[in-house]
N, C-alpha and C positions, 0 to 999 in steps of 0.2 A: 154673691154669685158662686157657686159651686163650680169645679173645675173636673174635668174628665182625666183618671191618670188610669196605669195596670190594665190596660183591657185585655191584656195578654193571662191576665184572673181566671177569665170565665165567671165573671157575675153575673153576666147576663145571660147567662144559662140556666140557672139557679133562681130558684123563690123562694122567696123568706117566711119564715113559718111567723106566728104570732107571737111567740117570745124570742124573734128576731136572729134567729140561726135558719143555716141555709138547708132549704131540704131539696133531695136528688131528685133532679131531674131527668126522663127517657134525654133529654138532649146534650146533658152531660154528662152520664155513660158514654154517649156516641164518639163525644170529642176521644174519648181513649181508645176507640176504636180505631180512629184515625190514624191516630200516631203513626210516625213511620217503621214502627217497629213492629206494627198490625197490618199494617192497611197491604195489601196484596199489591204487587208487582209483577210486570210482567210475565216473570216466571215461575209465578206461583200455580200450584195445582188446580183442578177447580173443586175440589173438598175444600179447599182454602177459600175462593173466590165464595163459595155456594155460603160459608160458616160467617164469613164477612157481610155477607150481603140480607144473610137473615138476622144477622145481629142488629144491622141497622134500619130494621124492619123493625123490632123488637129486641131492645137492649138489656131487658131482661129476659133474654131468653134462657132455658136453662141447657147447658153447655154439658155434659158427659168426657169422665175422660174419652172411654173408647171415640167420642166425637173427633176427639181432639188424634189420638196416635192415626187418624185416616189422612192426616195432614202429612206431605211428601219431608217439608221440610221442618228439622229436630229445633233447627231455631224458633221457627215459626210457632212452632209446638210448644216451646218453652216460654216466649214472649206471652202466647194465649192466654198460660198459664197463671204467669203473672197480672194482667189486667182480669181476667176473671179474679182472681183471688181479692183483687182490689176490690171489684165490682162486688162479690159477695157483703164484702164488709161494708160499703155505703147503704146497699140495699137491707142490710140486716140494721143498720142503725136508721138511717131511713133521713139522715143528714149528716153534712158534713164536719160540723163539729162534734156529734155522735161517735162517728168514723172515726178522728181525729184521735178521739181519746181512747175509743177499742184499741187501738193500734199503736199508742205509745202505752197503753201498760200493759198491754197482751204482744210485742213486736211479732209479726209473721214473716217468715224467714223468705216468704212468696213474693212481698211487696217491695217494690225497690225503694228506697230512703227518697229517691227523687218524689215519687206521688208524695209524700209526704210534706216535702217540702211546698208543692203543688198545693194540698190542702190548706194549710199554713198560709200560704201565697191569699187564694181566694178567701179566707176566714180573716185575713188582715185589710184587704179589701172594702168588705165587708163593714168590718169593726171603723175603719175611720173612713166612711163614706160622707162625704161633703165635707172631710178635713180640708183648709185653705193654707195650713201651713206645709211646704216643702218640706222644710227642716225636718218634720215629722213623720213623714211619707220615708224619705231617707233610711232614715233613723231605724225604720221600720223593716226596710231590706235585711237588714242583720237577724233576725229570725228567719229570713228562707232562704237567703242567699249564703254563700260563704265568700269571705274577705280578706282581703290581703293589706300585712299592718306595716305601716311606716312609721319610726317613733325619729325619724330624724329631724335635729333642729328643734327637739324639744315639744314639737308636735306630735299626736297621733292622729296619723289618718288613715282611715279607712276607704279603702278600693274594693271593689266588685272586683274578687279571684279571677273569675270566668272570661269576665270582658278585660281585665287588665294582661290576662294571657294571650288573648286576641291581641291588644293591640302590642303589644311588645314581640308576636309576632310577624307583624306586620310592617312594625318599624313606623306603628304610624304616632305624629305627635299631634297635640292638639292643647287649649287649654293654657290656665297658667302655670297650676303646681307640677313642680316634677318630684317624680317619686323613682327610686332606683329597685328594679327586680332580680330578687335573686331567686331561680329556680333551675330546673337539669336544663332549660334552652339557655342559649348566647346569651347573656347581658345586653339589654338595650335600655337606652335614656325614653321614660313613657310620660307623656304629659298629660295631664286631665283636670278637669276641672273642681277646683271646692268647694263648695258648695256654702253659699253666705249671702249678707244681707245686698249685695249688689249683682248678685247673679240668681237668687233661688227662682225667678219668675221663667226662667231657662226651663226647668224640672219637669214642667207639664207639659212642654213637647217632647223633653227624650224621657222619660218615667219608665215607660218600658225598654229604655236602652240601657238603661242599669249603669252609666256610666259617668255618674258624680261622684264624686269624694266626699267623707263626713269627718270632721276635723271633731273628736270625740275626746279633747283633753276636760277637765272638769273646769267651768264655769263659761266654757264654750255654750253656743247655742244648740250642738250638735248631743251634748251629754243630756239636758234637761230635755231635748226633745225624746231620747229613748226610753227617759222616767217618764214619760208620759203617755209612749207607748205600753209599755208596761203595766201601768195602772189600766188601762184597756183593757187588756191582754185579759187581766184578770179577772178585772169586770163583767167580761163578756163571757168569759164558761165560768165563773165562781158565783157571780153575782154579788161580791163584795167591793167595798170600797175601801181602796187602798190611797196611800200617797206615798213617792218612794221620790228621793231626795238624792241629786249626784253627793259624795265625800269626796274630799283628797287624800285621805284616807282611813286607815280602819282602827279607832282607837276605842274599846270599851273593855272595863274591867270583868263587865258579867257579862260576857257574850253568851246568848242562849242558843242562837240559833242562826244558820248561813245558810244561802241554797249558788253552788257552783252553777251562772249561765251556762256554763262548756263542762267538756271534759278536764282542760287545763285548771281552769277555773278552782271546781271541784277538789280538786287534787292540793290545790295550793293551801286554800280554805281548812278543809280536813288537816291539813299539815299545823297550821297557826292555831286550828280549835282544840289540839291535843299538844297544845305548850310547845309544838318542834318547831325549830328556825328555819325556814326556807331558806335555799340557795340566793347570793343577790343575783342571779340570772333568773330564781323563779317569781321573784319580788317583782324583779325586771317586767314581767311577761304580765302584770296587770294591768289592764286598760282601763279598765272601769271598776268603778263602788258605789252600791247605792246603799240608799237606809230606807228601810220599807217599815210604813205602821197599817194596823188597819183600821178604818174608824170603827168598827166593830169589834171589839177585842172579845166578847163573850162565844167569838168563833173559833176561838185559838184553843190550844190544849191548852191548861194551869200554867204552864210553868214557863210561857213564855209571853202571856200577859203583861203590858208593861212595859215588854222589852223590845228594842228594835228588830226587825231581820233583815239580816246583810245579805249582798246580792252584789256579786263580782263577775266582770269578764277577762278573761286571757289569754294571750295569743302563744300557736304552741310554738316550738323550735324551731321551727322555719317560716313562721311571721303568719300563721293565719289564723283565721277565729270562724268556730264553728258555731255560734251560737245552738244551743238547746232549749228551745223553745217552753216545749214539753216540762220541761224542770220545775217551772214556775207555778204549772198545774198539779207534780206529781209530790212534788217536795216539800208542798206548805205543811204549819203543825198545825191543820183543822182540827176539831174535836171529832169529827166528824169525815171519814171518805167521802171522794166524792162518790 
């Protein structure tokens, strides 16, 4: 039986075209309309009220700047801007993994990183529809969400940034695991839950509360669940088939090739591929190692046939992981662009 999670996606706004990527919809334009950063108040003008109310008439409508400076207010104005900009790009791809990639290898300076993350959100959705495993679901948060790392006690765990901000300050506890927060608010003890084989059936009522814990040390069930995502990931814009395997760590004499999840990541990677020693605090900061092959190897450039590709995550200096999704699509050694 298949389980309901994320509706906070927007899938079901969205239809799926016939080689199973989502194509836009008039009703998911609209949602951006919404937002509270759009949607007219009170004291808004009524150029504002009239621009709002014909968009959701017709979401593609076409929008003029001069449209736009009749608008009283500069925010309002700026906000437009940005969801139009966004809006262009769906509508020119004509879906949202389309969109996805326009915009991580073209970045537009218009679009806020959150739609982004948004897209990602609903295309992961998507990709593991009728999944029955939590763990996987989880797992899966670390492409759109950002996370906050505890490596204390020899574990790492992974917290939802956003919600563990909330509640630390709120002071509220809950859960079994504690995790201690350091950031520019007071210090407080946050308890929350980690997510395992005696609690995961929890996940599909809070799923959109964002507020489990993934205990992501290597032979965890929380590490094989993200190489699994992962092998998706790919699947679904490459259309290859991969298998990427957690390590405990990274030992090969003829390393051909790495792709940094993060920034950190990246950074560390590049350091170790060109013979220099990391710092042991930047050693420190690895959370994850995978070993990725593809069963098609005839897709690879030459010269790395053969050979595995590593795949690292790390958290930066003040304990978070930004996952890069994007990476995984932008950074492979295809024969081939995509």
């Amino acid at each position: 039986m298949t389980r309901s999670f994320w509706q906070s996606a927007g899938l079901h706004l969205l239809k799926r075209t016939g080689d199973g990527w989502l194509g836009v919809t008039p009703d998911f334009l609209r949602a951006y309309f919404t937002r509270p950063e759009v949607h007219p108040i009170e004291t808004s003008c009524a150029a504002e009220v009239q621009l709002f109310e014909e968009l959701m008439a017709d979401p593609a409508l076409p929008v003029g700047e001069d449209r736009l400076e009749r608008l009283a207010d500069p925010d309002a104005r700026d906000n437009y801007r940005a969801v139009l900009a966004f809006r262009a790009r769906l509508l020119e791809a004509g879906t949202v993994e389309g969109a996805y990639l326009a915009l991580v290898r073209a970045p537009d300076p218009r679009v806020p990183p959150v739609f982004l993350d948004q897209l990602v959100h609903v295309i992961l959705r998507n990709i593991l529809d009728g999944c029955r495993d939590p763990m996987r679901l989880r797992a899966a948060e670390l492409l759109f969400r950002e996370q906050t790392v505890s490596t204390e006690g020899g574990r790492i765990l992974l917290a939802d940034e956003e919600i563990l901000d909330l509640h630390a300050r709120a002071g509220t506890e809950t859960g079994l695991a504690q995790l201690l927060i350091e950031s520019a608010t007071p210090q407080r003890q946050v308890t929350l839950d980690v997510l395992g084989e005696d609690n995961k059936q929890l996940y599909w009522a809070r799923s959109d509360r964002f507020d489990m814990v993934l205990d992501l040390r290597f032979g965890e069930p929380g590490a094989d669940a993200l190489a699994r995502v992962i092998e998706a990931w790919i699947g679904h814009f490459m259309r290859q088939q991969v298998r990427v395997e957690p390590r405990p760590k990274l030992e090969d004499s003829d390393w051909r090739w790495h792709i940094g999840l993060d920034k950190e990541a990246n950074r560390i990677l590049n350091l170790m591929y060109d013979g220099k020693l990391p710092s042991p605090e930047d050693l420190a900061r690895i959370i994850g190692l995978y070993r990725m092959r593809f069963a098609d190897e005839s897709a690879l450039i030459e010269r790395v046939r053969g050979h595995p590709i590593y795949l690292a995550l790390a958290a930066t200096a003040d304990k978070r992981l930004r996952m890069k999704p994007q990476n995984l699509l932008l950074n492979l050694p295809l024969r081939s662009a995509m």
